[in-house]
C-alpha positions in Angstrom: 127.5 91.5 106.2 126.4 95.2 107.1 125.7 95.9 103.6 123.2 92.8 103.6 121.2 93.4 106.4 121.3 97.1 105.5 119.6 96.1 102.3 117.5 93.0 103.6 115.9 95.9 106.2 115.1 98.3 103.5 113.5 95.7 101.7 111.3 94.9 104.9 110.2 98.6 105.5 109.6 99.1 101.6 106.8 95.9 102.3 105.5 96.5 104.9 105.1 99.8 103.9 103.5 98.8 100.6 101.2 96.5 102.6 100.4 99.1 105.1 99.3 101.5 101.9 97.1 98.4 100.3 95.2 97.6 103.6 94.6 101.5 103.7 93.2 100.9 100.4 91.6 97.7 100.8 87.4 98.2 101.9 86.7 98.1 105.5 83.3 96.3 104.7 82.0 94.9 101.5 79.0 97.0 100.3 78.3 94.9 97.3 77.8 91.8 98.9 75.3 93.6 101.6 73.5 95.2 98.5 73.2 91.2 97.3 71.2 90.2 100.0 68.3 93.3 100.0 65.5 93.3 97.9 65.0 94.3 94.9 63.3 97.8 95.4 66.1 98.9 97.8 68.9 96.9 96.4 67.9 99.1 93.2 67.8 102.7 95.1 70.9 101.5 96.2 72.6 101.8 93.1 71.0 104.7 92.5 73.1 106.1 95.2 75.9 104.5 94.4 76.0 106.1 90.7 75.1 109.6 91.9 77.7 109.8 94.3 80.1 108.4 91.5 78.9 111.6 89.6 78.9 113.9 92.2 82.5 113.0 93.4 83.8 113.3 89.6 85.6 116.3 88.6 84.5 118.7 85.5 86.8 116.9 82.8 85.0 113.2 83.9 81.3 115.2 83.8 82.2 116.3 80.3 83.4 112.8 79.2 80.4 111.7 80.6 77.6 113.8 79.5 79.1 116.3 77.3 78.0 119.1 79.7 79.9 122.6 79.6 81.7 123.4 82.7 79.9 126.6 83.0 81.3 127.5 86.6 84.9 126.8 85.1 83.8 129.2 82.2 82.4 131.6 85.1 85.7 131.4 86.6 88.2 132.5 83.7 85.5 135.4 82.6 85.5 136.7 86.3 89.4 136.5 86.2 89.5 138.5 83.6 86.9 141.2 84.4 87.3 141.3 87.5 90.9 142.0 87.0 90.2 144.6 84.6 87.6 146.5 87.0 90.2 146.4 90.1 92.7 148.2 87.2 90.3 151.1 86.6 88.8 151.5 89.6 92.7 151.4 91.2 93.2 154.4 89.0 89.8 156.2 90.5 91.1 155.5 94.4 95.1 156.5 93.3 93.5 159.9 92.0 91.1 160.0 95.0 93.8 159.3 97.9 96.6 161.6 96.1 93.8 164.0 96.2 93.3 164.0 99.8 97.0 164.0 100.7 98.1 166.6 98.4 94.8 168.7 100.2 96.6 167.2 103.3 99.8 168.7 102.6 98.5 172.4 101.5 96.6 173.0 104.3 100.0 172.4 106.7 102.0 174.4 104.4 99.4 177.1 104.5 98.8 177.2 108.2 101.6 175.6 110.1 104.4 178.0 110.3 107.6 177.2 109.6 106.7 173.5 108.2 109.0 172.0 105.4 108.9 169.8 102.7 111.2 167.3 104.4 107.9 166.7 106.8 106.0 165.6 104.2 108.5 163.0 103.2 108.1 159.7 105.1 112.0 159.3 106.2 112.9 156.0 108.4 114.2 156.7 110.9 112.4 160.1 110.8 115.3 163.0 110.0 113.4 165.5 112.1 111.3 165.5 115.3 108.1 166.1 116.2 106.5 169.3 115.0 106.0 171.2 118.3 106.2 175.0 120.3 108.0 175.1 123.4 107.7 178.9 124.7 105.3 181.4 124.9 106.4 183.3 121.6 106.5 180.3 119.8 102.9 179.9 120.4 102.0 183.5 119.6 103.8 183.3 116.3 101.7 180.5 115.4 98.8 181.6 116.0 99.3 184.8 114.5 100.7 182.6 111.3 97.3 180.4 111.7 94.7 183.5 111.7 96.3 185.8 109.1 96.2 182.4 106.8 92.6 181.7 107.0 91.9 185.2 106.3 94.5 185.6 103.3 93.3 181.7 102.3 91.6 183.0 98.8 94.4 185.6 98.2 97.5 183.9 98.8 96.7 180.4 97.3 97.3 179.0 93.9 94.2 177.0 94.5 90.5 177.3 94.3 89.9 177.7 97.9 86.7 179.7 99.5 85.0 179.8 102.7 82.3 177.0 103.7 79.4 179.5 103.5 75.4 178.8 102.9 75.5 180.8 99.8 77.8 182.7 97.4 77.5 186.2 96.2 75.3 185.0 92.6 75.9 181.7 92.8 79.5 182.1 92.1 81.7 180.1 94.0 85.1 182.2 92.9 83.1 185.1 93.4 84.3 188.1 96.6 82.5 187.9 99.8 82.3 190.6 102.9 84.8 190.0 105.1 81.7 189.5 108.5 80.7 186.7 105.8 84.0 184.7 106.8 83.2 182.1 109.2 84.7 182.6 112.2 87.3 180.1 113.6 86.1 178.1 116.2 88.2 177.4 119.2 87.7 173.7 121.6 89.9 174.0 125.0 90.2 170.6 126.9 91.5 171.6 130.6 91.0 170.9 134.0 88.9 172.9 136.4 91.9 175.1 138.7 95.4 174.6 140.0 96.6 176.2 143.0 99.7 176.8 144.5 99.9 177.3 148.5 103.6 177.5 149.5 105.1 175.0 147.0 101.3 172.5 147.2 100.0 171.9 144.4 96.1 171.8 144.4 94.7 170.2 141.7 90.8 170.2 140.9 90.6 167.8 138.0 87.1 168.4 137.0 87.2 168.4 133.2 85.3 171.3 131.4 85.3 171.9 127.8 85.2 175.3 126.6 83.9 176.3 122.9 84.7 179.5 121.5 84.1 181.5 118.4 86.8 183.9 117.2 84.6 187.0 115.6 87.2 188.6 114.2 87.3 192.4 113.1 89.2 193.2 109.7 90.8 195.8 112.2 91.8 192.8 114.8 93.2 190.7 111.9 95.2 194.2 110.0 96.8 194.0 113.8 97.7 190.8 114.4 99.4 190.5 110.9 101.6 193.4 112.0 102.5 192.1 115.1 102.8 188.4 116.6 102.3 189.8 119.8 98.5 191.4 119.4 97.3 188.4 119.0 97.7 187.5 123.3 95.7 190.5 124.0 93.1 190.1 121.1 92.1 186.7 122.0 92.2 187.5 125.9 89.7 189.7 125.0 87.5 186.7 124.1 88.6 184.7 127.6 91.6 183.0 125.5 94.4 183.2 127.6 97.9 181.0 127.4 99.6 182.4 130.4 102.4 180.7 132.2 99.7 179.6 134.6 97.7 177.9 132.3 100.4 175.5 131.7 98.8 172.8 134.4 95.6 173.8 133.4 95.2 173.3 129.6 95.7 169.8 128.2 94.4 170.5 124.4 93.7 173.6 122.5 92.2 172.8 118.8 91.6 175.3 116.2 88.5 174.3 113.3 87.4 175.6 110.4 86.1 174.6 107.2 86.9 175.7 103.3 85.5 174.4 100.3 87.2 173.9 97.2 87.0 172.1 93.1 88.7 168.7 92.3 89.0 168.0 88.5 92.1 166.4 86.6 91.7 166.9 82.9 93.8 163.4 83.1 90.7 161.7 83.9 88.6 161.5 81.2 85.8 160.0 83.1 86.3 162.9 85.9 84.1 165.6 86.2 84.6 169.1 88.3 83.7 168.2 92.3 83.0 170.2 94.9 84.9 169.1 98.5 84.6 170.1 101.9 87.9 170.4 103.9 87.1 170.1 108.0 90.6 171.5 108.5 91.5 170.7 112.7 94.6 172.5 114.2 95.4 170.8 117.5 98.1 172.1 120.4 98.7 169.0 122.3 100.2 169.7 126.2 98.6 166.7 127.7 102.1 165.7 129.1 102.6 169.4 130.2 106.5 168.9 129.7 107.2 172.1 127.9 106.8 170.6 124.7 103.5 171.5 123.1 102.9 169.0 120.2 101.2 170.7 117.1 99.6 168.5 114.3 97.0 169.0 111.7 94.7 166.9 110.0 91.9 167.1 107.5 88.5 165.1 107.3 87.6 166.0 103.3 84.0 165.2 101.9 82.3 165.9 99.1 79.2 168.3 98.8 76.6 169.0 96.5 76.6 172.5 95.9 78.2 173.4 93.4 78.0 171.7 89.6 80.5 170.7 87.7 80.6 170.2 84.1 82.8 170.5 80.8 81.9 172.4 77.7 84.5 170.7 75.5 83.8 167.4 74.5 79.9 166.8 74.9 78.7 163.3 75.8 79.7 159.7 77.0 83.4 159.7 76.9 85.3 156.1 76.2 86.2 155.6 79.6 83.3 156.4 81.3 81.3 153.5 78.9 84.1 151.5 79.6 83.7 151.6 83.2 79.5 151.7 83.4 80.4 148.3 80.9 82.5 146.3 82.9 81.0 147.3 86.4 77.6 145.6 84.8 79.3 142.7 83.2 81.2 141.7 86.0 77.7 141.9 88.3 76.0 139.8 86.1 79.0 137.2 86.1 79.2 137.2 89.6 75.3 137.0 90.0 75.2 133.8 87.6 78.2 132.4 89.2 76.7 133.1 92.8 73.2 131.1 91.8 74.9 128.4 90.2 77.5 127.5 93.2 74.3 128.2 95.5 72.4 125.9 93.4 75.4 123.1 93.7 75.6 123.6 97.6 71.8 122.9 98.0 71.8 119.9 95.9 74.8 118.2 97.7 73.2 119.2 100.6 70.5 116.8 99.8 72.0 114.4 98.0 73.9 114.1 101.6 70.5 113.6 103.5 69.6 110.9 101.1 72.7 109.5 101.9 72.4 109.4 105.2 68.9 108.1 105.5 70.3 104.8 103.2 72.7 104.2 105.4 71.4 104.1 108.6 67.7 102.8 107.9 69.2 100.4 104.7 73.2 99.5 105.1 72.5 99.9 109.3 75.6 102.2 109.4 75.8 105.4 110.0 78.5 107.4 107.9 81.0 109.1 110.1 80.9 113.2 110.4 84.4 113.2 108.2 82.2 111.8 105.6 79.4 114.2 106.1 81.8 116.6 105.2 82.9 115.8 102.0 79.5 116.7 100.5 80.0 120.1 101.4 82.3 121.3 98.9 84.6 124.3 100.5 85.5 125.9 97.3 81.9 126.5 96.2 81.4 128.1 99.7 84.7 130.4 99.0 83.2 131.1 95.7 80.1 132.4 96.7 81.8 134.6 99.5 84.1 136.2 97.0 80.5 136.8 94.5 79.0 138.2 97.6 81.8 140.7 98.4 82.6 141.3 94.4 78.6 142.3 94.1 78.4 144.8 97.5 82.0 146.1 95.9 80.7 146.8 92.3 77.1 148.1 93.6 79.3 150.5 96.5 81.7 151.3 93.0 78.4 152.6 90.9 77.2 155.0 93.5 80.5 156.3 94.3 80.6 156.9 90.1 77.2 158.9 90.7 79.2 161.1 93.4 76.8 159.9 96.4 80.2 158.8 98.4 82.6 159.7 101.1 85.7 158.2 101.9 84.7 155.5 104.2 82.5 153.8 101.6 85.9 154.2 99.2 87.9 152.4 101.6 85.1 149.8 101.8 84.7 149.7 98.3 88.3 148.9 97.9 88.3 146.4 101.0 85.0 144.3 99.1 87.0 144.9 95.6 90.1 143.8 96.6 89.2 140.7 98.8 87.5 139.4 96.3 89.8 139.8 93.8 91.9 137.5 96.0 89.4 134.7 96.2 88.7 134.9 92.7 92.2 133.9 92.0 92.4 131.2 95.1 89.2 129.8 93.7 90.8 129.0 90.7 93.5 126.6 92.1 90.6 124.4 92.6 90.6 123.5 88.3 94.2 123.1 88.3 93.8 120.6 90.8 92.0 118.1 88.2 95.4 118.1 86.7 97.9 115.8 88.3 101.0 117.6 87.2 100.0 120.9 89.0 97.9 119.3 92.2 100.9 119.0 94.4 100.9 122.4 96.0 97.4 121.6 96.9 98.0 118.6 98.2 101.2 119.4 100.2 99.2 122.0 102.0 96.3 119.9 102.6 98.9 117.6 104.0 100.8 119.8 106.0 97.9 121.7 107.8 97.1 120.1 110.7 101.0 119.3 111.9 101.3 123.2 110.7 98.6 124.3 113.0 100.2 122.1 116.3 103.4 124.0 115.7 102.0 127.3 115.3 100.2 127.2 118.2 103.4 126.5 120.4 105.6 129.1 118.5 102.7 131.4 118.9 103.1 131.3 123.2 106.3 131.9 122.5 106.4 134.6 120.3 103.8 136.5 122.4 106.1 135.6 125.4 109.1 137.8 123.2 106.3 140.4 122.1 105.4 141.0 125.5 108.4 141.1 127.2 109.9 143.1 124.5 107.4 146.3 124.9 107.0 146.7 128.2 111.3 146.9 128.5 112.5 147.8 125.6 109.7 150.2 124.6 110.1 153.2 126.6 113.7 153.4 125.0 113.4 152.5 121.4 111.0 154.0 118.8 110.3 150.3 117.7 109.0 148.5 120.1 106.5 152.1 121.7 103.3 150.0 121.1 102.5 146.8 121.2 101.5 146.6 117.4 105.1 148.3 116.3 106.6 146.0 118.8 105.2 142.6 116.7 106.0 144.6 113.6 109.5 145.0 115.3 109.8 141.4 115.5 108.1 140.2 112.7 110.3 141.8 110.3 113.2 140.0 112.7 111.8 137.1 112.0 112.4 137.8 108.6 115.6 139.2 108.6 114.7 142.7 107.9 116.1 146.2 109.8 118.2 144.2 111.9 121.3 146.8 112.4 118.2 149.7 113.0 116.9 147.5 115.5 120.0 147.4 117.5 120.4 151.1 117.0 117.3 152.8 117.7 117.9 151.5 121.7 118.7 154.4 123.4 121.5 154.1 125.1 121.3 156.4 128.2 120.1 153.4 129.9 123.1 151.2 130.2 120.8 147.8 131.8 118.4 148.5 129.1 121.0 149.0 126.4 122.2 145.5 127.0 119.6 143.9 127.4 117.9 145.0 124.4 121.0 143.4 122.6 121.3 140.4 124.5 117.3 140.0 123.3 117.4 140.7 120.2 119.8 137.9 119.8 118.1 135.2 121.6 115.5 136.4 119.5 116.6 136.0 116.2 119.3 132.7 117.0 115.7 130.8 118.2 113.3 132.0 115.7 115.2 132.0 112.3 117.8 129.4 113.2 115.0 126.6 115.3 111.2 127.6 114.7 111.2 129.0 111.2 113.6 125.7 110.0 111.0 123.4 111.7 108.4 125.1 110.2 109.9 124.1 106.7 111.2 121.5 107.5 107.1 120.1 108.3 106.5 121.4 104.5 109.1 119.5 103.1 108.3 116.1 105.1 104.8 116.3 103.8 106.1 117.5 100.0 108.1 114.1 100.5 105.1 112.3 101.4 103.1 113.7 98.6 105.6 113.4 96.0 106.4 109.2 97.3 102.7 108.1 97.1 102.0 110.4 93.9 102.7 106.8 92.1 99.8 104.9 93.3 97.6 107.8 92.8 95.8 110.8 94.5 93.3 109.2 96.1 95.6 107.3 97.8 96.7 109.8 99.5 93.4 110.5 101.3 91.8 108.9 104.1 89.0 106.6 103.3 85.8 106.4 104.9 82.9 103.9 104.6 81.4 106.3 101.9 83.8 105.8 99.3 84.1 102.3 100.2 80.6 102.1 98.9 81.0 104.3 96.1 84.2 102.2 94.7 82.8 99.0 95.4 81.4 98.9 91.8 83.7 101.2 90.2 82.3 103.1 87.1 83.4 102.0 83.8 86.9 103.0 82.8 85.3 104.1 79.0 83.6 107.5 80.6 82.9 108.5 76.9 80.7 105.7 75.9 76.8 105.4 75.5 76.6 102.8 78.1 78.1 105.5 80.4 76.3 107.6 79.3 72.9 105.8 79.7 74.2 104.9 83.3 74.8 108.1 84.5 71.6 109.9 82.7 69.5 112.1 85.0 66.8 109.7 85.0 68.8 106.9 86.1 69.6 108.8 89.5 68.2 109.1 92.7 65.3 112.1 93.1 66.2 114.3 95.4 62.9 115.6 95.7 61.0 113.0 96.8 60.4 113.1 100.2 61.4 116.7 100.8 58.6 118.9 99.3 59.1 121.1 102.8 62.3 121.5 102.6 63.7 124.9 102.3 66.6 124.0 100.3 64.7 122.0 97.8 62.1 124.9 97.5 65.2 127.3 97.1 66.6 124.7 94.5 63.2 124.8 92.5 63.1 128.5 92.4 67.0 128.5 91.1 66.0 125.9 88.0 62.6 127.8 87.1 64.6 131.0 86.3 66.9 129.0 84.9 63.8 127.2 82.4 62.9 131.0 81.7 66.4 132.1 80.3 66.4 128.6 78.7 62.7 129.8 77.1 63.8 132.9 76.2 66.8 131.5 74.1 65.6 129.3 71.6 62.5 127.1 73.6 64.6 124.4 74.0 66.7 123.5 77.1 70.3 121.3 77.5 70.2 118.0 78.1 73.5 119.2 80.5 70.5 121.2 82.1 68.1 118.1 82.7 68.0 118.0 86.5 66.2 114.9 88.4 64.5 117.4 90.1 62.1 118.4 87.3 61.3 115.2 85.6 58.1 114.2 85.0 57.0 110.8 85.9 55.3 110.8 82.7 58.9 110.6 80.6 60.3 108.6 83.0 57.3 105.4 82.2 57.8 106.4 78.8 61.8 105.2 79.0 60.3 102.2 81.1 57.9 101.0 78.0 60.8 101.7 75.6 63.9 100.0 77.6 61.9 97.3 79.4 62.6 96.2 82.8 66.9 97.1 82.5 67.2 98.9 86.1 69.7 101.6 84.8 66.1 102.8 82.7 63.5 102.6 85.7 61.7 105.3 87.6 63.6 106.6 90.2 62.9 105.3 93.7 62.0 107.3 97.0 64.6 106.5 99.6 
C-alpha cells in the first residue's frame, strides 16, 4: 500500500513536472497568427526580422551549414591561442631575467653595505628563522656606519662586479676607467626628527614640530683612511658635519636614511637577444627608531633604472640573432591578430546593436509590444565584449613589450606590461569556452555556472558579512599577538588559507602565549572558525553547484534551450522555425543577405552605422587588394545596391524571400 502510493506520487510529480517544462516551452502569444492579419508590406518586413534574428541567434557550425562562410573569429581565436601563448613564453623569459636581475642587485648591495647580514636573510623562511635586522646600542650603530662608509668607498675595489659611481662623465669615456677620489659623490644623509625634547625634573617637554634635515657627507680620503681604522672616528667625524646620535637624540630622531647612487652593466651571454645595459642603482639605507624602543630597525632597498649612457654592444656574432627575429615576429603577428580580431568583434557588436533597434521599433509600432529589457540583452553578445577587452589589453601589452625591446623602459611599465600580457592571456583562453559551447557534450560547465550564479551570488553575499565579521574581530584581538593576523590583509590571508585547510597547526602556534585570555581565545576562534566555514558555508556552497549540475544534467534531454527562460522574442523567432535541412539551397536562398532586413535604412546618422561602414570599406580594400573579388560570406546588407537587388526581383518574380528589402 505504501509502495503504491509511493509510486503513484512519483508518477504525479514526474507530470506535472513534464507539463510544467511544456507550458514553459509552449508560446506565450502567437506571432504568426498576428503576422496573418498585417499587410502585406509589413507582414513581409516582418519576416525579414524573423529570419535575421534566426541567423543572428545561430551559432558558427549552423552559419556554415547555412552559407558556407568561414568562422573567421573562431580561426582568430585558435591563432591568438597559440601566439599569444608563445609571446607570454618569451617574454616570461625577458621579465624572469629582468626580476632575478634586480634581486640578485638587491641582494649585493645588503651584503656589501649591511654589516654582519647573512645568507639565511635572503632566504624567504616561514615562519622567519631570524628576526628583524636591527642595532640596539650606541656601538652597534657606529660599527655600521663605519661598515656603510668604508663600502661605498671600497665599492669598485672590493666587488666582483662592474660597479662605478653615478658621475656626469668618466675619465675618456670609460666607464671601468679610475676616477679622483673628490670625484666620488658624496653620500647624502635625510634625518626625520622632531624639533626639541626637554627634561625638567623627570617632565618631558616635547616640541613636535617636524624638521627635515639634508646633509652631504664630503668626505676626505684622510676622514675615510680614519674611520676604516677605527669604528669609533666615525661619531666625531660626522659631528663635525652637525650628525650627532647621542643618547639624547634618542626622543628626538625618528629616521635617519643614508642615499647614494652607483651605476653598473647587465648582460647574460644566456640571452641571445640581450645586449650589454647600463643601470642605475638608487641604493637607500634607512635607520628606523620611530617606536624609539631601543630597537633601531635597519633595512635597505634599491630603486634600479636603466640609463643611456653607456653603449653596449657585441663584437662576436654580427647581426639579427634567431631570437631576436623570433620575438620582433611574433610581437607583430600577434598585433595584427588581435587588431583583425578587435575590428571584427567590434564590427559584430555594432551590427547587433542595430539589428536590436530594428527590433525594437517592429515591435512596438508593428506587434504593439514592447520586448522586455531581458530580451534587449540577448543582442548584446558578452563574449564579443570580453573579446575585444582582452584585444585591447593584448595590443597596449605587445606595443608596451616593443618599446621595452628598444630599451626606452623602467620597471613600472615591465610590471604593466606583464599585468596587460598576462590578463589577456587569461581572457584569451575564457574566450574560447564560448566555441566549445556549440557542442553539447562539453556545454555543461557553462551551463551549470550560468545556472548557479545568481543563488551563488545570494549566498556569497551573506557569507561575506560573516566572514568580514571573523576578519574583523580577528585583527583587532588576535593581531597584536600573532604574526598572522598584524594587518588586516595578512589577517584575510590568515583566514583564507583556513578556509582552505592550509597552515592550520602554524596558526595555532604563532599566538603568543604570554597573554593567557588572548591565548585562548585565539584557539577557541580559530575553531569556530574553521567547524562553521569548512564544515556549513563551503558544503552549502557546493552543495548550490551540485543542485544546479543536477538540474542541468535532468533537462539536458529535452534540449539546451530548454533550459533557458523564454521571452516574447524567441517566441517570435520560433514561431516559424527554420528548416531542419540548414545545408540546402532553399536555405540558403532564405537566409541570403538580400533576403534580410537593411540595417541601414533609416539610420544614415547613426554613429554605429557610420562606424560599421568605415569597418566594411577597409574590409572591400583588403578584399581589392587580394584578388578584386570579395566572399559571398563577406556580402553584408549593408552595402547592397538597390540596383542588384531589382535585378533578383526581375529574375525571381514576385517570391518574397527575393524582394528588396523593406525600411522598418
Amino acid at each position: 500500500m505504501s509502495r503504491r502510493s509511493t509510486t503513484d506520487r512519483s508518477d504525479f510529480n514526474d507530470n506535472a513536472s513534464n507539463a510544467s517544462s511544456n507550458a514553459s516551452r509552449r508560446p506565450t502569444i502567437n506571432f504568426q497568427e498576428i503576422m496573418e492579419d498585417l499587410p502585406h508590406h509589413e507582414r513581409e518586413t516582418g519576416e525579414r526580422l524573423r529570419r535575421h534574428l534566426q541567423f543572428f541567434f545561430m551559432n558558427p557550425m549552423e552559419k556554415w551549414k547555412v552559407r558556407h562562410q568561414l568562422p573567421y573569429k573562431l580561426v582568430l581565436q585558435v591563432l591568438k591561442i597559440v601566439f599569444v601563448t608563445m609571446q607570454l613564453i618569451l617574454f616570461a623569459e625577458m621579465r624572469m631575467s629582468h626580476v632575478d636581475f634586480l634581486e640578485d642587485t638587491t641582494t649585493v648591495m645588503r651584503h656589501r653595505f649591511l654589516k654582519e647580514w647573512n645568507d639565511d636573510r635572503d632566504a624567504l623562511q616561514y615562519p622567519p628563522a631570524e628576526g628583524r635586522y636591527s642595532v640596539y646600542d650606541d656601538q652597534g650603530l657606529s660599527e655600521h656606519l663605519s661598515f656603510l662608509i668604508n663600502s661605498y668607498y671600497s665599492i669598485r675595489n672590493d666587488s666582483f662586479a662592474s660597479f662605478s659611481y653615478d658621475v656626469v662623465s668618466h675619465p675618456s669615456g670609460n666607464l671601468g676607467a679610475q676616477i679622483s677620489f673628490e670625484s666620488i659623490p658624496p653620500i647624502e644623509v635625510l634625518i626625520d626628527r622632531i624639533s626639541n625634547v626637554t627634561v625638567n625634573n623627570n617632565t618631558y617637554n616635547f616640541d613636535i614640530r617636524e624638521v627635515k634635515d639634508t646633509k652631504r657627507l664630503n668626505l676626505t680620503e684622510t676622514e675615510v683612511f680614519q674611520i676604516g681604522q677605527s669604528d669609533d672616528a666615525v661619531r666625531d667625524i660626522l659631528a663635525t658635519r652637525g650628525i650627532t646620535f647621542l643618547p639624547e637624540d634618542a626622543l628626538k630622531i625618528s629616521t635617519v636614511q643614508f642615499k647614494f647612487r652607483l651605476r653598473t652593466i647587465h648582460y647574460s651571454p644566456t640571452a641571445g637577444d640581450q645586449k650589454p645595459e647600463c643601470y642605475k642603482i638608487s641604493v637607500s639605507i634607512k635607520f628606523d627608531n620611530s617606536r624609539h624602543t631601543g630597537q633601531v630597525h635597519v633595512t635597505l632597498s634599491t630603486v634600479v633604472s636603466y640609463v643611456n649612457v653607456c653603449n653596449g654592444r657585441i663584437i662576436k656574432g654580427v647581426g639579427w640573432s634567431f631570437d631576436t627575429l623570433l620575438i620582433g615576429g611574433t610581437d607583430i603577428f600577434v598585433l595584427i591578430l588581435c587588431i583583425l580580431s578587435l575590428i571584427l568583434c567590434c564590427r559584430a557588436l555594432i551590427k547587433a546593436h542595430l539589428l536590436q533597434i530594428k527590433t525594437s521599433d517592429y515591435f512596438e509600432n508593428v506587434l504593439k509590444n514592447k520586448i522586455t529589457v531581458t530580451d534587449q540583452l540577448d543582442f548584446l553578445n558578452l563574449w564579443y565584449v570580453m573579446i575585444v577587452v582582452n584585444d585591447a589589453l593584448i595590443i597596449i601589452g605587445t606595443v608596451a613589450k616593443i618599446s621595452i625591446e628598444f630599451q626606452d623602459f623602467d620597471n613600472s611599465l615591465f610590471t604593466l606590461t606583464s599585468i596587460f600580457l598576462g590578463m589577456g592571456a587569461l581572457l584569451v583562453y575564457v574566450g574560447v569556452l564560448r566555441y566549445f559551447g556549440f557542442f553539447s557534450q562539453y556545454n555543461i560547465l557553462m551551463l551549470t555556472l550560468k545556472r548557479s550564479a545568481p543563488n551563488i551570488m545570494r549566498f556569497m553575499t551573506c557569507a561575506i558579512v560573516l566572514y568580514a565579521g571573523f576578519l574583523i574581530a580577528g585583527w583587532v584581538i588576535i593581531g597584536p599577538y600573532s604574526m598572522k593576523f598584524r594587518t588586516l590583509a595578512e589577517s584575510s590571508e590568515a583566514l583564507f588559507s583556513l578556509l582552505n585547510g592550509d597552515d592550520m597547526f602554524a596558526t595555532f602556534y604563532t599566538i603568543n602565549d604570554s597573554n593567557t585570555v588572548i591565548k585562548v581565545f585565539g584557539t577557541v576562534y580559530i575553531y569556530l572558525f574553521v567547524s562553521l566555514f569548512i564544515y556549513v558555508v563551503l558544503s552549502l556552497f557546493i552543495a548550490i553547484i551540485m543542485d544546479a549540475y543536477e538540474v542541468v544534467k535532468d533537462r539536458y534531454s529535452d534540449g539546451l534551450r530548454a533550459i533557458e527562460k523564454r521571452g516574447c522574442l524567441r517566441d517570435f523567432v520560433e514561431s516559424n522555425p527554420p528548416p531542419s535541412e540548414l545545408g540546402s539551397p532553399t536555405t540558403r536562398s532564405a537566409y541570403a543577405p538580400s533576403n534580410l532586413l537593411n540595417l541601414a535604412a533609416g539610420n544614415d546618422s547613426s554613429r554605429a552605422l557610420r562606424a560599421l561602414h568605415a569597418i566594411d570599406n577597409a574590409r572591400d580594400w583588403l578584399s581589392s587588394l587580394r584578388d578584386g573579388t570579395r566572399f559571398q560570406s563577406f556580402s553584408n546588407p549593408l552595402n547592397d545596391s538597390n540596383e542588384d537587388v531589382l535585378a533578383d526581383q526581375n529574375a525571381n518574380g514576385n517570391d518574397p524571400h527575393n524582394s528588396r528589402p523593406s525600411n522598418v
